[in-house]
Structure formats: structure tokens, C-alpha cells
ROSE-4610 file (N, C-alpha, C; in Angstrom, 1 decimal, always signed):
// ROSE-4610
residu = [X/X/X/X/X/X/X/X/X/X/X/X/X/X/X/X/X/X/X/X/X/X/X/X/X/X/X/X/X/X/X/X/X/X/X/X/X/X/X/X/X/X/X/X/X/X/X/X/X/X/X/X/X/X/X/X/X/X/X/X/X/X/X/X/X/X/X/X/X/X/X/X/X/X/X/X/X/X/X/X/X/X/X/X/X/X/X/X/X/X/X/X/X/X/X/X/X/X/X/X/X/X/X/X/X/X/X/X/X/X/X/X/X/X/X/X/X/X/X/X/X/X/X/X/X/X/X/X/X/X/X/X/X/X/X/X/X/X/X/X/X/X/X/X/X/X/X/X/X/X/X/X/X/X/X/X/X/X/X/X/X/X/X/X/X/X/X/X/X/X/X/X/X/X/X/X/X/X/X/X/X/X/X/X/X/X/X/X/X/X/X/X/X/X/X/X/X/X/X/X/X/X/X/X/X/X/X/X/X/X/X/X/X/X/X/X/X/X/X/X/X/X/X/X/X/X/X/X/X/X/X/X/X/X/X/X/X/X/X/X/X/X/X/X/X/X/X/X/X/X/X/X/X/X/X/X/X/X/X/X/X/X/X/X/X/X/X/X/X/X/X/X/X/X/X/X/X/X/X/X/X/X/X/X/X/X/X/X/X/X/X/X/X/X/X/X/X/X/X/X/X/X/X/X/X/X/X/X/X/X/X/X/X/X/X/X/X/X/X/X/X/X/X/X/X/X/X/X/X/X/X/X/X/X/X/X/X/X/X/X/X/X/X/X/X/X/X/X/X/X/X/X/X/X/X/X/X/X/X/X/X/X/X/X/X/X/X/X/X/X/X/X/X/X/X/X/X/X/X/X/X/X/X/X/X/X/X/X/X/X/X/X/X/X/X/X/X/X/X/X/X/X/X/X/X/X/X/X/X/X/X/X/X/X/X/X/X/X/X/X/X/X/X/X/X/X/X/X/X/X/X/X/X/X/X/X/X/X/X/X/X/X/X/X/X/X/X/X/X/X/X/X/X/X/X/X/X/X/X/X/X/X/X/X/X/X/X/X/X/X/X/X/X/X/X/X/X/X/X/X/X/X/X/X/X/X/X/X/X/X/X/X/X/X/X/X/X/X/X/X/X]
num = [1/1/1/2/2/2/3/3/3/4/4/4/5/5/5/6/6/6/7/7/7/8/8/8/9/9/9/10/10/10/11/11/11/12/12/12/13/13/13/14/14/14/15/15/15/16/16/16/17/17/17/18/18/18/19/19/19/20/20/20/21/21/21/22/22/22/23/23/23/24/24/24/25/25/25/26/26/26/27/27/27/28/28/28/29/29/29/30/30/30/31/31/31/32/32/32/33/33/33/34/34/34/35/35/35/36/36/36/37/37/37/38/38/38/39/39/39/40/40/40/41/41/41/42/42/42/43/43/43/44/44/44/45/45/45/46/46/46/47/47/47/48/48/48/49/49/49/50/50/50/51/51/51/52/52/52/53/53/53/54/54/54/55/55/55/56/56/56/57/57/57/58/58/58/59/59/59/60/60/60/61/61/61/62/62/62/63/63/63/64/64/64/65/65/65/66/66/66/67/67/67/68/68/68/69/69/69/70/70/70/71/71/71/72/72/72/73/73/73/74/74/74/75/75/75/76/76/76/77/77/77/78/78/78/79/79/79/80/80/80/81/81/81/82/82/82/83/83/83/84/84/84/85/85/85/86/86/86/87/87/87/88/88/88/89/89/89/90/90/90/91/91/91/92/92/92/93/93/93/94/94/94/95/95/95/96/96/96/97/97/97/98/98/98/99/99/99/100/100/100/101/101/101/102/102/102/103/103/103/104/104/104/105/105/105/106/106/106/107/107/107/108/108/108/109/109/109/110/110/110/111/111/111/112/112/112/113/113/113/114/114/114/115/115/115/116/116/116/117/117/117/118/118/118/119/119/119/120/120/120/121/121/121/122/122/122/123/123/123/124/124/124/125/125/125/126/126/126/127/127/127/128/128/128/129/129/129/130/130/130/131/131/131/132/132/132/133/133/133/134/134/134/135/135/135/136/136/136/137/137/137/138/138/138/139/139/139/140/140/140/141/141/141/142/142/142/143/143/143/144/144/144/145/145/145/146/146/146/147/147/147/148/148/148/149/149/149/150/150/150/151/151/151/152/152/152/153/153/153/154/154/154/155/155/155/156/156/156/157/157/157/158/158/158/159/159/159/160/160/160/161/161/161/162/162/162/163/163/163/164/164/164/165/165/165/166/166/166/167/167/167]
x = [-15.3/-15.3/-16.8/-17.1/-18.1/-18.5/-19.7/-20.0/-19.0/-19.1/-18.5/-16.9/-16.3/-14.9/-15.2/-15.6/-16.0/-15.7/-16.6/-16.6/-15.6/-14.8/-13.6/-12.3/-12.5/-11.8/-11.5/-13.1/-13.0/-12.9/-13.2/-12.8/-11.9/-10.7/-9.6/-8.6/-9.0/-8.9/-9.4/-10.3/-10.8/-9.9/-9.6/-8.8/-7.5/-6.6/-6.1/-6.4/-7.8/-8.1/-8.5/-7.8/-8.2/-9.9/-10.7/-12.3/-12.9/-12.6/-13.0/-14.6/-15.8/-17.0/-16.8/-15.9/-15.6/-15.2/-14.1/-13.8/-14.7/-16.0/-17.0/-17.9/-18.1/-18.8/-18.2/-16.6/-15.8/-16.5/-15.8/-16.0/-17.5/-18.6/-20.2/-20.4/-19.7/-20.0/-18.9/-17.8/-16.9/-16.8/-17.6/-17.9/-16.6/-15.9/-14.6/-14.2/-15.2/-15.2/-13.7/-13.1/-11.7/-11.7/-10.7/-10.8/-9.5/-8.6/-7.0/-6.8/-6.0/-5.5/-4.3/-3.9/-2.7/-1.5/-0.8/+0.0/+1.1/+1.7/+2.8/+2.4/+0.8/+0.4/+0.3/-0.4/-0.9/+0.0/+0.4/+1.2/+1.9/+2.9/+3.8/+3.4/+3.4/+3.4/+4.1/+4.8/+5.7/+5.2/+5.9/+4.8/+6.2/+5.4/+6.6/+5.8/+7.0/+6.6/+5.6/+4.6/+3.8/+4.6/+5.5/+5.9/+6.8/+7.2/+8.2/+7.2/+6.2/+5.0/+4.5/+3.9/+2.7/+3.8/+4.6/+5.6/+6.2/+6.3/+6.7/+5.4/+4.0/+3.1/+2.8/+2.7/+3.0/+3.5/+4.9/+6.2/+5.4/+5.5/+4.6/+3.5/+2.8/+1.3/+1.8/+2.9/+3.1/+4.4/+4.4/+5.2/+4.7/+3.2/+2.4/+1.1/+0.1/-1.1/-1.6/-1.7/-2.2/-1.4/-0.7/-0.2/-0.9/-0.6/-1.4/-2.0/-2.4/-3.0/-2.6/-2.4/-2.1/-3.0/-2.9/-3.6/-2.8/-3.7/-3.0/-3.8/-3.0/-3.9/-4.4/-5.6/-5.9/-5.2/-4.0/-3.2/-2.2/-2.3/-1.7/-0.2/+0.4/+1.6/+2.2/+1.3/+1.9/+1.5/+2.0/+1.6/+1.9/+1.1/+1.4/+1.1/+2.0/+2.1/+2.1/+0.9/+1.0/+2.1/+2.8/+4.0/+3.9/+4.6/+4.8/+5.2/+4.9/+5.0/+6.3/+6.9/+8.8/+9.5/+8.8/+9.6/+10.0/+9.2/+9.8/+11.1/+10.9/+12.5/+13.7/+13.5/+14.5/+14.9/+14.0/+13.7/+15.3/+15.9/+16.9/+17.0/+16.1/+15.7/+15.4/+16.3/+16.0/+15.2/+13.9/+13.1/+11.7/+11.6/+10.8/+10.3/+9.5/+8.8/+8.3/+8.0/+7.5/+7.1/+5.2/+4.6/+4.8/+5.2/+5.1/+4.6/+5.2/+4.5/+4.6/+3.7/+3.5/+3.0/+2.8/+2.0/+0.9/+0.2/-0.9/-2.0/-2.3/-2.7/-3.9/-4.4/-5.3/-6.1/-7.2/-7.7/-9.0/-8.9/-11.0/-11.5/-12.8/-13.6/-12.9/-12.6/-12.7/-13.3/-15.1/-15.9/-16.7/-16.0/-16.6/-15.7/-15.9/-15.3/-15.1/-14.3/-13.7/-12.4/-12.9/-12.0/-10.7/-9.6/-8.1/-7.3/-7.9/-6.9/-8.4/-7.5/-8.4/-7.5/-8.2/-7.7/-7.8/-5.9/-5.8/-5.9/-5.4/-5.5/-6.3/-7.4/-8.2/-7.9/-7.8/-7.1/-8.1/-7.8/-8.5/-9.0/-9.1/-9.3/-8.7/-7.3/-7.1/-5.4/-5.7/-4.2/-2.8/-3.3/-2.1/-1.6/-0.1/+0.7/+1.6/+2.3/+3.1/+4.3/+5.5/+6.4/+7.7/+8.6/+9.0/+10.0/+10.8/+11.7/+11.5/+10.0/+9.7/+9.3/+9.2/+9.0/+9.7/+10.9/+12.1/+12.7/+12.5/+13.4/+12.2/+10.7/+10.1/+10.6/+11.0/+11.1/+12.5/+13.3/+14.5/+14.4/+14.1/+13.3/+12.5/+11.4/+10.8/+11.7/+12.3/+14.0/+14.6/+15.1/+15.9/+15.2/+14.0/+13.4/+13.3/+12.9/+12.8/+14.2/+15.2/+16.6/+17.1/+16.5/+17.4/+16.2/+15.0/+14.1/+14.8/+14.9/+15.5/+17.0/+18.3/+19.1/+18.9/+18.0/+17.8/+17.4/+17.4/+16.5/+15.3/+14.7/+13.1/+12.5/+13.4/+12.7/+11.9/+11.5/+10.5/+9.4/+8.9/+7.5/+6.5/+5.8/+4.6/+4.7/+4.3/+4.0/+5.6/+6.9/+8.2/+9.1/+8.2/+9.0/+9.1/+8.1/+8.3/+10.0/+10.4/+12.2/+13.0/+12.9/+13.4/+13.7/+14.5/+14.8/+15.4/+14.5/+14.3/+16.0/+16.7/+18.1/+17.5]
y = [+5.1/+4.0/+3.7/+3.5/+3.1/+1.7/+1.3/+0.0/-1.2/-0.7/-1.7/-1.8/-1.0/-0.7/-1.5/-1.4/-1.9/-3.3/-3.7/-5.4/-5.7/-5.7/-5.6/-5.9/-4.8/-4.8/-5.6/-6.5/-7.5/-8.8/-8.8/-10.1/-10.4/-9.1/-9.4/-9.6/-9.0/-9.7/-10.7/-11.4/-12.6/-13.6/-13.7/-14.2/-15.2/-14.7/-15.2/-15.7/-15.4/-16.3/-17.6/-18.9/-20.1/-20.3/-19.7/-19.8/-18.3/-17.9/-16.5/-16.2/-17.0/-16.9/-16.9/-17.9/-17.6/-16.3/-15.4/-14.5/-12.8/-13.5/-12.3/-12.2/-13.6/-13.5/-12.8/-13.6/-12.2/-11.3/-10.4/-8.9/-8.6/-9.6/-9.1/-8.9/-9.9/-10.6/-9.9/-9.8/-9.2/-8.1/-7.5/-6.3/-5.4/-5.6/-4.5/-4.6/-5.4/-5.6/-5.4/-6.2/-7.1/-8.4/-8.8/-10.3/-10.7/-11.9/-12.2/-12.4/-11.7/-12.9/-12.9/-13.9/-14.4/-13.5/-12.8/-12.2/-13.6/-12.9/-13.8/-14.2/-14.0/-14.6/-13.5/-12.9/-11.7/-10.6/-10.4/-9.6/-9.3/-8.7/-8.3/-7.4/-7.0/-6.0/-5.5/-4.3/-3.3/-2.2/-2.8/-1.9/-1.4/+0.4/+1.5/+1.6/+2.9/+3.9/+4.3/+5.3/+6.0/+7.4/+7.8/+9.0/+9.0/+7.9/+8.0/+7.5/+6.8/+6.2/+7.3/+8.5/+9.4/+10.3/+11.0/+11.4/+10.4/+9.4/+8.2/+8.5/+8.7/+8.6/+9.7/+10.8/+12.7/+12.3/+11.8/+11.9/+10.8/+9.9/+8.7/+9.3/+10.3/+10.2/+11.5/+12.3/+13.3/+11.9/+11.4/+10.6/+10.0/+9.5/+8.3/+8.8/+8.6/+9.2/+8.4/+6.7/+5.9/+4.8/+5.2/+3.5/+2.5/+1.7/+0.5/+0.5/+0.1/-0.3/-0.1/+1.3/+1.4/+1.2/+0.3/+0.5/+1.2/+2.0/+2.8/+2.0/+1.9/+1.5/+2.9/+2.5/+3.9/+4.7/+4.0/+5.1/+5.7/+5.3/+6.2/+5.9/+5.0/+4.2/+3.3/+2.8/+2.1/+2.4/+2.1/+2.0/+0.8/+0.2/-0.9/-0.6/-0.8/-0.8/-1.9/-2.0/-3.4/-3.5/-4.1/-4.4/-5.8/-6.0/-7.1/-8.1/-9.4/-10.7/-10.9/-11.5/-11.6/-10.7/-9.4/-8.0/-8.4/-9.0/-8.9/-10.2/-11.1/-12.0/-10.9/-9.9/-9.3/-8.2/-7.7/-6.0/-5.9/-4.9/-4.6/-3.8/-3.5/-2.0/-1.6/-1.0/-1.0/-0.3/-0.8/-0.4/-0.8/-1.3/-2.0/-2.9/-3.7/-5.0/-5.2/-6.7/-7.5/-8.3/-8.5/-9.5/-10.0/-11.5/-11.8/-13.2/-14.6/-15.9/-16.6/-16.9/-17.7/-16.5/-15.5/-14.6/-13.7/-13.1/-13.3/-11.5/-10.8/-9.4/-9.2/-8.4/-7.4/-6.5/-7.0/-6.1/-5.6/-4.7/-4.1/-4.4/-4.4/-4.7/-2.8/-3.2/-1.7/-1.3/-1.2/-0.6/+0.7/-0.3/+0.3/+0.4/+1.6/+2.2/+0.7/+0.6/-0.7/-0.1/-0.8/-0.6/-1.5/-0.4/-0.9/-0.2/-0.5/-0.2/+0.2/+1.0/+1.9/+1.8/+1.8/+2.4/+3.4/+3.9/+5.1/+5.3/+4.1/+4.3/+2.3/+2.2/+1.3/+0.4/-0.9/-1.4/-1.2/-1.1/-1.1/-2.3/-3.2/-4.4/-4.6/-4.0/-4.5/-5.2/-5.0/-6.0/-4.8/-3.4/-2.3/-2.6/-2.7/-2.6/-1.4/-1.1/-0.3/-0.5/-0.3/-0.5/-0.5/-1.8/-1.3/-0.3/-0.4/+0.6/+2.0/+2.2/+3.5/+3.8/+2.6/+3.1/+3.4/+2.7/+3.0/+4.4/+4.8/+6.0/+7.3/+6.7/+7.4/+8.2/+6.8/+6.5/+7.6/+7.4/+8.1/+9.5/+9.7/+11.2/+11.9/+10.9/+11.7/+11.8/+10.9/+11.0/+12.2/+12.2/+13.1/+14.7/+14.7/+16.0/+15.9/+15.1/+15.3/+15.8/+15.0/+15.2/+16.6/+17.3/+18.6/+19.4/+19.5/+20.1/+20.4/+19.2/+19.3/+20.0/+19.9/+20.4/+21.6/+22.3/+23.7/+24.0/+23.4/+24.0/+23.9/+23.8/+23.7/+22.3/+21.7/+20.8/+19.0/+18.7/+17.4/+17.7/+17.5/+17.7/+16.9/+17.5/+17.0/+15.2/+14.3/+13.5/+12.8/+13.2/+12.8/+12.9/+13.1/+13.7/+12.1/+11.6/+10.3/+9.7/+9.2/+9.2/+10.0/+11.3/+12.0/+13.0/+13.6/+15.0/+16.2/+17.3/+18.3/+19.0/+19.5/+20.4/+21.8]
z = [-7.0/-7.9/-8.4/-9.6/-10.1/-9.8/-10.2/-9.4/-10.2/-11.9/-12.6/-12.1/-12.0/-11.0/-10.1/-9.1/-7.9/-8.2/-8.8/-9.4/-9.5/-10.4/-11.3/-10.3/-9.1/-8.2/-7.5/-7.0/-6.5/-7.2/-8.4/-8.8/-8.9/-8.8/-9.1/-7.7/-7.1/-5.5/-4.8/-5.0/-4.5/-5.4/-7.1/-7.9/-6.7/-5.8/-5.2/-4.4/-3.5/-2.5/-2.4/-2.0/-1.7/-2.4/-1.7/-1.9/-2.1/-3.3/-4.0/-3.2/-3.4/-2.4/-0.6/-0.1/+0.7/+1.6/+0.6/+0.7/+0.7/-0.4/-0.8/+0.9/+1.4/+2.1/+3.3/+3.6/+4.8/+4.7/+3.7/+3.5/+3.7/+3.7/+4.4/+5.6/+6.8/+7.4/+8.5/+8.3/+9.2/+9.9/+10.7/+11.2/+11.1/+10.4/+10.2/+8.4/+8.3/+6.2/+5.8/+6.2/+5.6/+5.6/+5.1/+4.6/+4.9/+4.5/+4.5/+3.2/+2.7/+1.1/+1.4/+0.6/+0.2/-0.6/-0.2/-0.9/-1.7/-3.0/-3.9/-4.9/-5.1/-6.2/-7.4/-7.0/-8.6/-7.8/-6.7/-6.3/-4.9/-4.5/-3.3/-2.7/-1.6/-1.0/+0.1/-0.4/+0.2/+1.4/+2.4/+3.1/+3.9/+4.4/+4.2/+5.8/+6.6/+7.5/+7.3/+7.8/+7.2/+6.9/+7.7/+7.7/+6.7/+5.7/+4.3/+3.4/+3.9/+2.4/+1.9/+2.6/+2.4/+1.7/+1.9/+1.0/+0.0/-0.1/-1.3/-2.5/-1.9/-2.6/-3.2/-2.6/-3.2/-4.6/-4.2/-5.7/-6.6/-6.0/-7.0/-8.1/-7.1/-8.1/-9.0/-8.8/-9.7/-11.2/-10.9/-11.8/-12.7/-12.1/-13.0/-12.5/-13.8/-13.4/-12.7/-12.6/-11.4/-10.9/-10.0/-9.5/-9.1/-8.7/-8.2/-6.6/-6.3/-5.0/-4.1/-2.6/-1.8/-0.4/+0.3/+1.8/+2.4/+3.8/+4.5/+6.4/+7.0/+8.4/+8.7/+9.7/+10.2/+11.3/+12.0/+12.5/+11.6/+10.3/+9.5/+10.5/+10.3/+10.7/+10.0/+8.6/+7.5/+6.7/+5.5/+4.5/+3.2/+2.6/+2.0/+0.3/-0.6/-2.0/-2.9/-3.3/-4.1/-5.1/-5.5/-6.5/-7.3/-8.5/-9.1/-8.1/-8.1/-7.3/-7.5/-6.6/-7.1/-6.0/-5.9/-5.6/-4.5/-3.5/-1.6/-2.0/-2.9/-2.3/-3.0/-3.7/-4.6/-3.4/-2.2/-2.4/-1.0/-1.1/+0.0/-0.1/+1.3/+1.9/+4.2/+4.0/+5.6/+5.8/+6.9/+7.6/+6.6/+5.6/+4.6/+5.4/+5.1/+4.9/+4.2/+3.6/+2.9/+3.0/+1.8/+2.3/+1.0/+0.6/-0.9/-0.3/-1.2/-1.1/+0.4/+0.8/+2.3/+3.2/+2.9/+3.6/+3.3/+4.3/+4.1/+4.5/+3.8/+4.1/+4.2/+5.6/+5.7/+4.4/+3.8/+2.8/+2.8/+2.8/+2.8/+1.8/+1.4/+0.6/-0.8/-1.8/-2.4/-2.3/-2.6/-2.7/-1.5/-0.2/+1.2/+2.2/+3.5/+3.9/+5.1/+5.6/+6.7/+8.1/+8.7/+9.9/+10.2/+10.2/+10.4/+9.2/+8.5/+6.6/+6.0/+5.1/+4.2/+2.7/+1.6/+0.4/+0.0/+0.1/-0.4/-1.7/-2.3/-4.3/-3.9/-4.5/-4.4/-6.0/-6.0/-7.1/-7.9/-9.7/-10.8/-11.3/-11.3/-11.6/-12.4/-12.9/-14.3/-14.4/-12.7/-12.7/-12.2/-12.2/-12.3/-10.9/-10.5/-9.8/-10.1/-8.9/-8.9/-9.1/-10.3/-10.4/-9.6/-9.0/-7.5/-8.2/-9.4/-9.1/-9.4/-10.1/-9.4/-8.3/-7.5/-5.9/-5.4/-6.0/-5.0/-5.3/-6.8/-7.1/-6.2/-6.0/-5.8/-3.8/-3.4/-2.0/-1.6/-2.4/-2.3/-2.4/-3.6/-3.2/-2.6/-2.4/-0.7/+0.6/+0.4/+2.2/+1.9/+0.3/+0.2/+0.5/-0.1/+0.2/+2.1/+2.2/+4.3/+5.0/+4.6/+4.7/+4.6/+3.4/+2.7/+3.7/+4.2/+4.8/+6.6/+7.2/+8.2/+8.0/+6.9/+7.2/+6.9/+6.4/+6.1/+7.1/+8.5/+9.5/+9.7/+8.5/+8.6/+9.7/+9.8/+10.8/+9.6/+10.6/+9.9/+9.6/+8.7/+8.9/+9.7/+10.0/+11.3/+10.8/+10.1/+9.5/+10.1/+9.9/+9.5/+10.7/+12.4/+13.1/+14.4/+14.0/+15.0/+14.8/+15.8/+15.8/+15.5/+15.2/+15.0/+15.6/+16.5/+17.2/+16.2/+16.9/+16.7/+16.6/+16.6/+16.8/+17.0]
């Protein structure tokens, strides 16, 4: 990201926090450079498996040249997709979760690398979310490819095998 990016990024992230300076300072100050915001306001967040996100996001980025805002934790065990605000009271999906109004997310600073969550797609400042129901058409088609892989025998992939036995 460029610096002006960078900026942009955060202003548009701090935008929802209670005390936007408050929140610049976290991200200085927090020896793991995250902060809390408020999810429900400028947007929802969908947060997946890792082992159906990282494949959710494959199909995603061949669909659209940029979706919106993905964090990933560092055991790579979730994954979270920013979406239009609204989406988590609408969303019915098993094994999903959802952070939308009255709760509250984990975010690094865009610009720099932080401990816990990382940005896989770092937001643009310009407001882009990711459209849920292309996530969801995206989501179905990553299962379905895992699904048709295992019944071919090929098995799970490394990523897709937690819960899942081998035959």
C-alpha cells in the first residue's frame, strides 16, 4: 500500500471508532498493533473456517478484481470478510459467524505487520466491501470444489482436512 492508501485506510477505519485519535493511538501503543472497532456501522463481518475462507477467497479474487477487506488470524483458523452492514441479521449459514451491530473486532493497523490477524486484502479507503452474495455464491463453490475433490478420491486438501477423515 502506498502511504496515501495507507491513510485513507485508516481514516476510514477509525471513522467508526467511538474516539477515531483514541483509536490512532491503540494501534501505536499496543505491542501487537490492533485496536477494537465496532462492527454494524460502515460494515459486517463474516467470518469463515480457514479451511473454506482461503478457498472462498481463490474463487472470490478470480470473480472480482478487488473485494473488500479480508483479515486472516495467524493460525490461519479464520477468516473474516468485511461485507455491507445489515448482512449478519440477514446471513443463514452453518458454521459462519457474525460480527455486525453491538460487536466488536480485532483490527491491525493496514499499513503494518501486527500480531494475531493480519491483512490478507487490506481495506482501500474507499468504502469497498465485499458483496455477501457473491460470497456466498463464492463460498458454495469452494465446498463444492472440496466435495467433488474428496469424492474423486483425491482426498482434502492439506488446508480442508481438519474434521474431516480420510476414506
Amino acid at each position: 500500500m502506498t502511504g496515501s492508501e495507507t491513510r485513507a485506510a485508516v481514516e476510514w477505519l477509525t471513522s467508526v471508532a467511538p474516539e477515531p485519535r483514541a483509536c490512532r493511538r491503540e494501534w501505536e501503543r499496543n505491542p501487537q498493533g490492533v485496536a477494537l472497532l465496532p462492527a454494524g456501522k460502515r460494515w459486517d463481518v463474516l467470518i469463515l473456517p480457514g479451511e473454506l475462507g482461503y478457498p472462498t477467497l481463490d474463487v472470490l479474487t478470480r470473480l472480482i478484481d478487488r473485494p473488500g477487506p479480508v483479515l486472516a488470524d495467524f493460525g490461519e483458523s479464520r477468516m473474516g470478510f468485511f461485507v455491507p452492514p445489515g448482512t449478519v441479521s440477514r446471513w443463514l449459514g452453518t458454521g459462519i459467524r457474525g460480527a455486525g451491530p453491538g460487536t466488536w473486532i480485532v483490527v491491525p493497523h493496514p499499513g503494518r505487520a501486527a500480531g494475531g490477524v493480519r491483512w490478507l486484502i487490506p481495506p482501500d479507503g474507499s468504502g469497498t466491501l465485499t458483496d455477501a452474495g457473491l460470497l456466498e455464491l463464492a463460498m458454495h463453490e469452494a465446498a463444492g470444489a472440496a466435495a467433488s475433490r474428496h469424492d474423486r478420491g483425491g482426498g482434502w486438501p492439506p488446508e480442508a482436512r481438519d474434521g474431516h477423515e480420510e476414506e
